[in-house]
mmCIF file of the N, C-alpha and C atoms, coordinates in Angstrom:
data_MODEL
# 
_entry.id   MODEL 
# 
loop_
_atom_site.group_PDB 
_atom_site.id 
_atom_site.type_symbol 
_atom_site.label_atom_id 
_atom_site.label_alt_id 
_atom_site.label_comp_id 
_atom_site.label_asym_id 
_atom_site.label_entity_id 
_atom_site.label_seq_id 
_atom_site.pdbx_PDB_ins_code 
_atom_site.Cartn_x 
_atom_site.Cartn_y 
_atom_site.Cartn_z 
_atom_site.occupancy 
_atom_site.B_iso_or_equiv 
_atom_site.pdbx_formal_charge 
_atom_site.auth_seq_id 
_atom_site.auth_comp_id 
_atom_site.auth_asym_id 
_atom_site.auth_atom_id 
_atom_site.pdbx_PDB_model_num 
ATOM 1   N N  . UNK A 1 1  ? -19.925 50.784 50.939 1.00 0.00 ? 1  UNK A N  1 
ATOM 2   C CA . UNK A 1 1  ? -20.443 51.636 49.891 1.00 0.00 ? 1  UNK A CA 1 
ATOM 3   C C  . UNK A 1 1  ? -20.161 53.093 50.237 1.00 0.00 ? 1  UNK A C  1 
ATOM 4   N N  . UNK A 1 2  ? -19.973 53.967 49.288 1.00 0.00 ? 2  UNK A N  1 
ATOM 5   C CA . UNK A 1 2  ? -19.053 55.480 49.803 1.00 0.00 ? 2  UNK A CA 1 
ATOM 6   C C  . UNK A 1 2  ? -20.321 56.038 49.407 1.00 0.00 ? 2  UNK A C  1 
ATOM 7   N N  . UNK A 1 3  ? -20.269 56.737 50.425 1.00 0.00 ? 3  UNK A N  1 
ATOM 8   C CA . UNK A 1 3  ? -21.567 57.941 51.043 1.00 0.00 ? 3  UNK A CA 1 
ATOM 9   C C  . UNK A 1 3  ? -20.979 59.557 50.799 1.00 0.00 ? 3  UNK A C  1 
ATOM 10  N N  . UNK A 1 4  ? -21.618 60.370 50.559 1.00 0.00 ? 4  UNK A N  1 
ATOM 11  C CA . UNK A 1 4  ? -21.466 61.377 50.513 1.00 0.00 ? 4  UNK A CA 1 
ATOM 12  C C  . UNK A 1 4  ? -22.802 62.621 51.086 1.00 0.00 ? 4  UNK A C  1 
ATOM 13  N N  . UNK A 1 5  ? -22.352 63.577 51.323 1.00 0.00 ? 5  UNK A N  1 
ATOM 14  C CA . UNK A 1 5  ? -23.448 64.698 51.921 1.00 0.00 ? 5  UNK A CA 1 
ATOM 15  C C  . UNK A 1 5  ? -23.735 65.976 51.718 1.00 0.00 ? 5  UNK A C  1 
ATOM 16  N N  . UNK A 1 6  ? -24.348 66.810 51.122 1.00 0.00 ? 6  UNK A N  1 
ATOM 17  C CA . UNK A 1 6  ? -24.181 67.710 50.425 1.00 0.00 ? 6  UNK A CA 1 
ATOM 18  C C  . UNK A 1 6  ? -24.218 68.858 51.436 1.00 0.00 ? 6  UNK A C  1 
ATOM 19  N N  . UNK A 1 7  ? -22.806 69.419 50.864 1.00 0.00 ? 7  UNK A N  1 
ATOM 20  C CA . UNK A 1 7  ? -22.454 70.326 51.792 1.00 0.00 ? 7  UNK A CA 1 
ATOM 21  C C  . UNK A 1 7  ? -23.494 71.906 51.882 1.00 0.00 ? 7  UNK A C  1 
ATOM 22  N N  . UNK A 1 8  ? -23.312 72.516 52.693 1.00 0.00 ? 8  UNK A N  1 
ATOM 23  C CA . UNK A 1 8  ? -23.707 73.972 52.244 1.00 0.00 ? 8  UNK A CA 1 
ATOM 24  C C  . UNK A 1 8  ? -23.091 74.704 51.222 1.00 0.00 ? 8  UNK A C  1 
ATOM 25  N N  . UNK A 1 9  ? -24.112 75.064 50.333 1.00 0.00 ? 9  UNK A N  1 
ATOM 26  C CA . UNK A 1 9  ? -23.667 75.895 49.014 1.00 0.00 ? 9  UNK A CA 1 
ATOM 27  C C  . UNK A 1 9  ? -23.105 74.934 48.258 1.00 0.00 ? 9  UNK A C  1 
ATOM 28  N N  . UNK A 1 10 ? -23.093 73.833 47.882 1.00 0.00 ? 10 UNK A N  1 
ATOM 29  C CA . UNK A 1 10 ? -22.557 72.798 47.078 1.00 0.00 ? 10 UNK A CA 1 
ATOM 30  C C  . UNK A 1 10 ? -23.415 72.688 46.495 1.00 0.00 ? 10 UNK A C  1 
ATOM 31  N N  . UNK A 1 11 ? -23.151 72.175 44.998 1.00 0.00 ? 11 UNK A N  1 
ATOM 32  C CA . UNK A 1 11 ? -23.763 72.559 43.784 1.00 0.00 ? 11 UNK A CA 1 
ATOM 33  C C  . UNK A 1 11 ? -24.112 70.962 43.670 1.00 0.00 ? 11 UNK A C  1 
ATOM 34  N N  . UNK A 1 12 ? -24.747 70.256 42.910 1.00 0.00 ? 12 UNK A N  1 
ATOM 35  C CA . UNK A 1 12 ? -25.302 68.915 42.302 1.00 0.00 ? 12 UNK A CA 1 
ATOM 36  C C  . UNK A 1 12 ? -24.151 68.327 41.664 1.00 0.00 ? 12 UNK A C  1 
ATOM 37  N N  . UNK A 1 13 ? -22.912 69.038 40.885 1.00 0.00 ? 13 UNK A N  1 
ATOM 38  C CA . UNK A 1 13 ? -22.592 68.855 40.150 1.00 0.00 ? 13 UNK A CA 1 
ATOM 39  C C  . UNK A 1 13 ? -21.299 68.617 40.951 1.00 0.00 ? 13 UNK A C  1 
ATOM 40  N N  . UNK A 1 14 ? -21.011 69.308 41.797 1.00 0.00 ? 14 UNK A N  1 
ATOM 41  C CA . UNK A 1 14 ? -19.673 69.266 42.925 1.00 0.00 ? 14 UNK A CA 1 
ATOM 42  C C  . UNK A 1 14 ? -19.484 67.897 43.863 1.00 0.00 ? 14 UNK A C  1 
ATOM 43  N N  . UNK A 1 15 ? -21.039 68.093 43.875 1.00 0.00 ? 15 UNK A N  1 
ATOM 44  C CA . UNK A 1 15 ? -21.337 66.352 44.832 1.00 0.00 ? 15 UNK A CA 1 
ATOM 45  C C  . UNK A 1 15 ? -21.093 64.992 44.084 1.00 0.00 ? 15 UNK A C  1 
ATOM 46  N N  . UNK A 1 16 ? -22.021 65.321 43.101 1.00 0.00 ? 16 UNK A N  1 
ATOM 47  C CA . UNK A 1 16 ? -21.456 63.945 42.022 1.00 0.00 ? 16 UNK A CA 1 
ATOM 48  C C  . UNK A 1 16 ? -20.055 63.645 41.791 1.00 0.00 ? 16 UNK A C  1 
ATOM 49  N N  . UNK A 1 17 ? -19.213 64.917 41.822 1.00 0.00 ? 17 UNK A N  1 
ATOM 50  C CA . UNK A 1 17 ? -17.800 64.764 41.166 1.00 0.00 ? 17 UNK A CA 1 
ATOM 51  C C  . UNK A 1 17 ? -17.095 64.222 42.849 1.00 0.00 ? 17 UNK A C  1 
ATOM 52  N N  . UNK A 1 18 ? -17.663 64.406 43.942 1.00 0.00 ? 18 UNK A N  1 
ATOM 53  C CA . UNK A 1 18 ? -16.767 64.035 45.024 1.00 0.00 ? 18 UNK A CA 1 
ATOM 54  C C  . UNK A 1 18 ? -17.020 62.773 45.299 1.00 0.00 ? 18 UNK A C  1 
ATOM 55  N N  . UNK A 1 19 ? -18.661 62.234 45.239 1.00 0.00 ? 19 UNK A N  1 
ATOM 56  C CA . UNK A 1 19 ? -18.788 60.885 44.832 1.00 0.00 ? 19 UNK A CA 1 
ATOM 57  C C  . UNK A 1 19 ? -18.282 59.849 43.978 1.00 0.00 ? 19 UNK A C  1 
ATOM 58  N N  . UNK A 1 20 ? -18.020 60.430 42.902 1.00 0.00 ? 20 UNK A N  1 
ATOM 59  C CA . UNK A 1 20 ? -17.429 59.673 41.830 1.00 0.00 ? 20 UNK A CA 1 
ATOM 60  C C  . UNK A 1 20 ? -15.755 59.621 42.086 1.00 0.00 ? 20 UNK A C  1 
ATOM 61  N N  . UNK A 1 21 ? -15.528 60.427 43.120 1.00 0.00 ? 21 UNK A N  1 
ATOM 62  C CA . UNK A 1 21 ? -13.861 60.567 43.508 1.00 0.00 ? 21 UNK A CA 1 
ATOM 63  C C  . UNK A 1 21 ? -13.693 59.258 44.516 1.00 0.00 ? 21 UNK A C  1 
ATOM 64  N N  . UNK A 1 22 ? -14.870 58.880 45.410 1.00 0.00 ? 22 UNK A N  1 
ATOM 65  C CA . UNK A 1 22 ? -14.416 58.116 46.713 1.00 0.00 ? 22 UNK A CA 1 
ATOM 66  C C  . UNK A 1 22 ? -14.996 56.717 45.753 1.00 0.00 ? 22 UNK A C  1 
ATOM 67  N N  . UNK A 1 23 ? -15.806 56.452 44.757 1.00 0.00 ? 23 UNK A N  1 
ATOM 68  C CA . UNK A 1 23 ? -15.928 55.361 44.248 1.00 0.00 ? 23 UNK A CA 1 
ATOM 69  C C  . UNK A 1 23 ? -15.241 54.436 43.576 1.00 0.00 ? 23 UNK A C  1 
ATOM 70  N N  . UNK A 1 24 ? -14.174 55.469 43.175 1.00 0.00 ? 24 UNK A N  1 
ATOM 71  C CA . UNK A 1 24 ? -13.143 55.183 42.290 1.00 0.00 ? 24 UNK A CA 1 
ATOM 72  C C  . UNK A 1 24 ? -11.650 54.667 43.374 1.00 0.00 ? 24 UNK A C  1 
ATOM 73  N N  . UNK A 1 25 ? -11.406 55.967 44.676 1.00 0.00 ? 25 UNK A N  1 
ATOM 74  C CA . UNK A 1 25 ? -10.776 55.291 45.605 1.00 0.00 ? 25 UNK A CA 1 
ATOM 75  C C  . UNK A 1 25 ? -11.049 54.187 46.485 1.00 0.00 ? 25 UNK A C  1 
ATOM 76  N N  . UNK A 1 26 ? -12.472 53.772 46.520 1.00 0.00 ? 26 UNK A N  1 
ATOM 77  C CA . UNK A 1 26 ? -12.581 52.747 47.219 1.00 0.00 ? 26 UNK A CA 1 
ATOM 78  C C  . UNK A 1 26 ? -12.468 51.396 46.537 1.00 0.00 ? 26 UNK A C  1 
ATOM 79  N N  . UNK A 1 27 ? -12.653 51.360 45.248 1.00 0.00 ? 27 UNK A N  1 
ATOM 80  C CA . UNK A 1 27 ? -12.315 50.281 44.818 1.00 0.00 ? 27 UNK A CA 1 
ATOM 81  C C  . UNK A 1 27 ? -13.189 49.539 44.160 1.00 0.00 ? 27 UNK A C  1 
ATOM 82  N N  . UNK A 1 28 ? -14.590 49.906 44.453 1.00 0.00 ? 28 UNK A N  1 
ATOM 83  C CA . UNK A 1 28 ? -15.679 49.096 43.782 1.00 0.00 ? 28 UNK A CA 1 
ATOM 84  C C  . UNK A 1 28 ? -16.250 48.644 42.792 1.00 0.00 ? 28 UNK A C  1 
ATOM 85  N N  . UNK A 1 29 ? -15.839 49.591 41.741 1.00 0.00 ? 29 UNK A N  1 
ATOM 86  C CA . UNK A 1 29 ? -15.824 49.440 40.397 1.00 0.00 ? 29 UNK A CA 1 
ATOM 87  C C  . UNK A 1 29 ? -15.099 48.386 40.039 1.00 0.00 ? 29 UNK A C  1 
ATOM 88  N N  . UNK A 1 30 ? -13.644 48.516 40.353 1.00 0.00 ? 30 UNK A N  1 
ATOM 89  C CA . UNK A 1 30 ? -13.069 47.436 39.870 1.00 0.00 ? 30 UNK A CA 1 
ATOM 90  C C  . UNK A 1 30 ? -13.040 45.605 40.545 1.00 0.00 ? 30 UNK A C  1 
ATOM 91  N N  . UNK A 1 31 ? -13.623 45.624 41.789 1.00 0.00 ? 31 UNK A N  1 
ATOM 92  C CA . UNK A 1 31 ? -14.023 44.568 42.683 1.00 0.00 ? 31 UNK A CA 1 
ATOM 93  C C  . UNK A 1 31 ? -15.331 44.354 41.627 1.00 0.00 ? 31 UNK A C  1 
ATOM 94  N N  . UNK A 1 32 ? -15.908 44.890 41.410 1.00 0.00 ? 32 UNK A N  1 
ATOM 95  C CA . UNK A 1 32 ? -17.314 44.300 40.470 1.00 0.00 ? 32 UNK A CA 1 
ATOM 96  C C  . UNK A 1 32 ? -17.008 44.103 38.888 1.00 0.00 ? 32 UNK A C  1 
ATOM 97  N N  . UNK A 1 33 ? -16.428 44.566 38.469 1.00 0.00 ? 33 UNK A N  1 
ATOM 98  C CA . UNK A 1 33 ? -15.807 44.201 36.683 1.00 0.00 ? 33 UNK A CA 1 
ATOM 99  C C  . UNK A 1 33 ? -15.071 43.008 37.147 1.00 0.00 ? 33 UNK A C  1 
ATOM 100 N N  . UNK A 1 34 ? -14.080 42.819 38.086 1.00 0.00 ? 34 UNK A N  1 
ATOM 101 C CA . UNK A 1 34 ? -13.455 41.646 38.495 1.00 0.00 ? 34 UNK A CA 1 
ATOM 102 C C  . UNK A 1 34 ? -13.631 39.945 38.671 1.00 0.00 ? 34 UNK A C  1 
ATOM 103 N N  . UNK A 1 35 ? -14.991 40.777 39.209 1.00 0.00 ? 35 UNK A N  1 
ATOM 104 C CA . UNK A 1 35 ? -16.239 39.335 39.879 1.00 0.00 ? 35 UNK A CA 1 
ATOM 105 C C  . UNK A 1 35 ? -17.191 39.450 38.656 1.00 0.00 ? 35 UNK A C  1 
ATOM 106 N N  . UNK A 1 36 ? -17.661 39.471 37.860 1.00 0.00 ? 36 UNK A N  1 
ATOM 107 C CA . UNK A 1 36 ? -18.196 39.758 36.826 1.00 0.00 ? 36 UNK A CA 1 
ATOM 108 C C  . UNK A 1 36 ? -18.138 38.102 36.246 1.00 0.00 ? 36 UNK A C  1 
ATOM 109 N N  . UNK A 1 37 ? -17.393 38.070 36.300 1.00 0.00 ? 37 UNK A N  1 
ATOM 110 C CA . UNK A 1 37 ? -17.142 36.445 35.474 1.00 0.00 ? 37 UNK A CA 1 
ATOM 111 C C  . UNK A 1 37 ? -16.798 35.401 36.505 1.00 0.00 ? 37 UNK A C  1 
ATOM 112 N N  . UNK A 1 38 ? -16.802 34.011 36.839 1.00 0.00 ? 38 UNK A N  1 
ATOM 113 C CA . UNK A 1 38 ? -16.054 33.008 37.263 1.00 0.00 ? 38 UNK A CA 1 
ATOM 114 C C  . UNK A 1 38 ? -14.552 32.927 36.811 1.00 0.00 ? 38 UNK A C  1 
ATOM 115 N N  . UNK A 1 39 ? -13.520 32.876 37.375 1.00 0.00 ? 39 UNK A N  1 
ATOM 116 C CA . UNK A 1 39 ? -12.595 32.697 36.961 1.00 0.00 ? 39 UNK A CA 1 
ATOM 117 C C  . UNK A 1 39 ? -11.931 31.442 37.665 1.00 0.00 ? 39 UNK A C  1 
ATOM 118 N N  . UNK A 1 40 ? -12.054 30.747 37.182 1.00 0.00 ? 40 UNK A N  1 
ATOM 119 C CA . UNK A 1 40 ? -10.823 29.293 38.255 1.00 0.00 ? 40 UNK A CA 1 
ATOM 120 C C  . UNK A 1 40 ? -9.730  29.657 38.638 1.00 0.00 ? 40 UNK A C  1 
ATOM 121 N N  . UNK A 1 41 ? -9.467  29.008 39.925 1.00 0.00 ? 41 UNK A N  1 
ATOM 122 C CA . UNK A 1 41 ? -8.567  29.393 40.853 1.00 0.00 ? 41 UNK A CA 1 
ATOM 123 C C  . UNK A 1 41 ? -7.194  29.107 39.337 1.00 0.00 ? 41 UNK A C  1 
ATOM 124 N N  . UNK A 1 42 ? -6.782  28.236 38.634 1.00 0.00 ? 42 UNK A N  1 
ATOM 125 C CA . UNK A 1 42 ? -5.561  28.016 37.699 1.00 0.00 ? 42 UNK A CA 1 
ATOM 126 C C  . UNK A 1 42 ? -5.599  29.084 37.088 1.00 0.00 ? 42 UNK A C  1 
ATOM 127 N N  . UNK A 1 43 ? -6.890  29.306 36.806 1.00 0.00 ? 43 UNK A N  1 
ATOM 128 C CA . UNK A 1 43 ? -6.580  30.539 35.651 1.00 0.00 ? 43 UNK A CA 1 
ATOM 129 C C  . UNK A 1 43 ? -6.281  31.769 36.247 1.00 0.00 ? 43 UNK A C  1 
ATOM 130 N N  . UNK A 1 44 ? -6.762  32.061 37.833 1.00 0.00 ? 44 UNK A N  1 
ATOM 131 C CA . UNK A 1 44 ? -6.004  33.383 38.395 1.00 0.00 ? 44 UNK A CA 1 
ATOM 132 C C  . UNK A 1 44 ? -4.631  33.358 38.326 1.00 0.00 ? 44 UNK A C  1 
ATOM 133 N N  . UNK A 1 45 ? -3.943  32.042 38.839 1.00 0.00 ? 45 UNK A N  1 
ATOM 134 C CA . UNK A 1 45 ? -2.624  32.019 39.147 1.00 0.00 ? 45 UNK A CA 1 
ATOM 135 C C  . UNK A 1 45 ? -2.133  32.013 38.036 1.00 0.00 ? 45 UNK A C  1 
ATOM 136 N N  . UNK A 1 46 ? -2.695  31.602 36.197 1.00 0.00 ? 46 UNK A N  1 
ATOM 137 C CA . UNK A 1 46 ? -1.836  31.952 35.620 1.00 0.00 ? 46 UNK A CA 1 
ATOM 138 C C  . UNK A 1 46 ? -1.458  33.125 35.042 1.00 0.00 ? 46 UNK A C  1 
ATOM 139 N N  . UNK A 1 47 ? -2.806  34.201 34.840 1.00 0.00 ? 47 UNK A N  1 
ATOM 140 C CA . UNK A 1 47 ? -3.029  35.547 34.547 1.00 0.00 ? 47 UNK A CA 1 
ATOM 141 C C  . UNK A 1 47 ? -1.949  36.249 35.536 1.00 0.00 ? 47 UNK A C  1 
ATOM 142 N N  . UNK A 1 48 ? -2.237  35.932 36.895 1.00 0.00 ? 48 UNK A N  1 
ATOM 143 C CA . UNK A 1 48 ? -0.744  36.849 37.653 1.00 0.00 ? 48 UNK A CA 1 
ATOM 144 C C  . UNK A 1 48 ? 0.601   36.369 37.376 1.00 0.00 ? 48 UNK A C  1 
ATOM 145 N N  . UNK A 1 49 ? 0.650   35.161 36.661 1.00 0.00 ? 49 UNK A N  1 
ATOM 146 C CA . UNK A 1 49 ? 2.105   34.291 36.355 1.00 0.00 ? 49 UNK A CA 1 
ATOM 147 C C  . UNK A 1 49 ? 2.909   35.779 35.377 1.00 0.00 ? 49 UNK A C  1 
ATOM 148 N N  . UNK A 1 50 ? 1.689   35.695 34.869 1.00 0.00 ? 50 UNK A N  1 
ATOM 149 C CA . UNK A 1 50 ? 1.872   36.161 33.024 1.00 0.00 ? 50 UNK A CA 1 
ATOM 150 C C  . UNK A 1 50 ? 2.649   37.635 33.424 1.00 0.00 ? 50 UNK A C  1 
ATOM 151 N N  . UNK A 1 51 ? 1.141   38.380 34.512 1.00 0.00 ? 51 UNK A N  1 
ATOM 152 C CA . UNK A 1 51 ? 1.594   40.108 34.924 1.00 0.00 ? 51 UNK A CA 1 
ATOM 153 C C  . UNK A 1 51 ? 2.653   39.834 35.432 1.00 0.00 ? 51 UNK A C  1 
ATOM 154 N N  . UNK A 1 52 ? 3.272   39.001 35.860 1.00 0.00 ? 52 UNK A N  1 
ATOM 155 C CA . UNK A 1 52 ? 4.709   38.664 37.126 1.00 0.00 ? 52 UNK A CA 1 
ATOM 156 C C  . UNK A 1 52 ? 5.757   39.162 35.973 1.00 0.00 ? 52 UNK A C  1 
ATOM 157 N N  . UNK A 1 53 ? 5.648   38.149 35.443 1.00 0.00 ? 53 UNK A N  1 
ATOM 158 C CA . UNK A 1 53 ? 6.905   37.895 33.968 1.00 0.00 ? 53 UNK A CA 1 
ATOM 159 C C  . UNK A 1 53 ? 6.814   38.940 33.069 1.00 0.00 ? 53 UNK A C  1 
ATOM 160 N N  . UNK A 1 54 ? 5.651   40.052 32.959 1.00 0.00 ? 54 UNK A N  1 
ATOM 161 C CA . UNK A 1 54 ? 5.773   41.099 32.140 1.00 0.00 ? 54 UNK A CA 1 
ATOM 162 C C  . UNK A 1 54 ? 6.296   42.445 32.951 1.00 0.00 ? 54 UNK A C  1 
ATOM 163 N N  . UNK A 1 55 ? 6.134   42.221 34.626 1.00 0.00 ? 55 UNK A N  1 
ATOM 164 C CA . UNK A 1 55 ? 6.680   43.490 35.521 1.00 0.00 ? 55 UNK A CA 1 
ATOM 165 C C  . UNK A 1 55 ? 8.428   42.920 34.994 1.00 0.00 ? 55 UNK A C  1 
ATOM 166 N N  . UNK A 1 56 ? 8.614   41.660 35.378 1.00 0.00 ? 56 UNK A N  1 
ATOM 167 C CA . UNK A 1 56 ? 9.745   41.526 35.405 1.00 0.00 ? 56 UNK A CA 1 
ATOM 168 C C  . UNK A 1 56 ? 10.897  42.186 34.731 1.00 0.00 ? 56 UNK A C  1 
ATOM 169 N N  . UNK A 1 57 ? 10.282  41.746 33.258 1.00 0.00 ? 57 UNK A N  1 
ATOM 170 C CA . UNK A 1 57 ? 10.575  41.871 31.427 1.00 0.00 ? 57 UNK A CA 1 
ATOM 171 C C  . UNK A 1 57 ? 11.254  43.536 32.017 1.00 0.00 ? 57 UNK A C  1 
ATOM 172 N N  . UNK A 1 58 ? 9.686   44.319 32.314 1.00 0.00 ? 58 UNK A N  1 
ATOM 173 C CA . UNK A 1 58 ? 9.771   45.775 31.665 1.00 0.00 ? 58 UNK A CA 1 
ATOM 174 C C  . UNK A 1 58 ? 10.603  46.531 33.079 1.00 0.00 ? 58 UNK A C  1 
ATOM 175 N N  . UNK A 1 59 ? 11.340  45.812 34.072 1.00 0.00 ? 59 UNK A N  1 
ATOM 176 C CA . UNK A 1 59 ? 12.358  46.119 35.064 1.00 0.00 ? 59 UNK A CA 1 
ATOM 177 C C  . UNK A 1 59 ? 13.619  45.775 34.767 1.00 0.00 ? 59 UNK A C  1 
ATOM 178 N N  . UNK A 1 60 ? 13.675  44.547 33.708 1.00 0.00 ? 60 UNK A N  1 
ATOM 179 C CA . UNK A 1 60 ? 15.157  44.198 33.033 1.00 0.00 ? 60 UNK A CA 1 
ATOM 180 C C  . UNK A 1 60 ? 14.895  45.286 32.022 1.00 0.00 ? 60 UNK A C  1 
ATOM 181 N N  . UNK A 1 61 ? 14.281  45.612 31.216 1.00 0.00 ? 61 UNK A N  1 
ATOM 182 C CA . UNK A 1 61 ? 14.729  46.656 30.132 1.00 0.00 ? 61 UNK A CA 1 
ATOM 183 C C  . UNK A 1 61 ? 14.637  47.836 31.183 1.00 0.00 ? 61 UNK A C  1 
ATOM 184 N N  . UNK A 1 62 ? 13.847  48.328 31.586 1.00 0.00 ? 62 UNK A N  1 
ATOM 185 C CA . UNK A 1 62 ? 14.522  49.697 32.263 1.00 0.00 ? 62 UNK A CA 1 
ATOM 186 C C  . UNK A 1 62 ? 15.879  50.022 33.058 1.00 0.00 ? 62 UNK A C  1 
ATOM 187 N N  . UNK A 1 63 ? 16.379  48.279 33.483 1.00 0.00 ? 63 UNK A N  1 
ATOM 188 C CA . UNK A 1 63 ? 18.172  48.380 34.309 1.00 0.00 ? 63 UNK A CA 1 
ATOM 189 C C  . UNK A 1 63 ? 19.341  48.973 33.105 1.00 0.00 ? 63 UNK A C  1 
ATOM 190 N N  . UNK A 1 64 ? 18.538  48.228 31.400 1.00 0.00 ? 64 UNK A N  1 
ATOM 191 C CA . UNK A 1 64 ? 19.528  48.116 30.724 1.00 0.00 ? 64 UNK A CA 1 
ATOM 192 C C  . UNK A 1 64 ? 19.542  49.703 29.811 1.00 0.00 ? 64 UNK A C  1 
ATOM 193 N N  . UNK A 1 65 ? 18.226  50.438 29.809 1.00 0.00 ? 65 UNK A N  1 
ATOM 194 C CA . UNK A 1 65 ? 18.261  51.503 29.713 1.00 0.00 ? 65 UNK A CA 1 
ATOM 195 C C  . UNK A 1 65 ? 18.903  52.578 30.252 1.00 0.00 ? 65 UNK A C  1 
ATOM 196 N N  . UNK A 1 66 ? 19.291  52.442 31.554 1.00 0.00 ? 66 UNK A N  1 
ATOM 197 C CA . UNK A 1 66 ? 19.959  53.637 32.853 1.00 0.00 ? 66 UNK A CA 1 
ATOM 198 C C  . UNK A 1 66 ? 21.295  53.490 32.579 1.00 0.00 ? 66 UNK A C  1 
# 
């Protein structure tokens, strides 16, 4: 969990915004929207099947673009 400490002369508003900076880099937000639901192990592997074949797609149109 990302901790923060309020510096000298730091405002309420400076702290929140540096907090809300390391919450976002650490990852937690999206580890908890993630886990939010059950998802079956098939249905992970096919959701990344899907992102696989759409990185793919949009790396063949950008070769044929250059």
């Amino acid at each position: 969990m990302p901790a923060v400490v309020l510096r000298p002369n730091e405002s309420q508003d400076q702290l929140l915004k540096r907090f809300r900076k390391k919450v976002v880099k650490s990852g937690v937000l999206s580890t908890v929207r993630r886990k939010r639901w059950f998802i079956s192990k098939s249905e992970v592997r096919r959701v990344e099947k899907k992102k696989a074949m759409r990185r793919f797609k949009r790396r063949q149109m950008s070769k044929v673009s250059e």
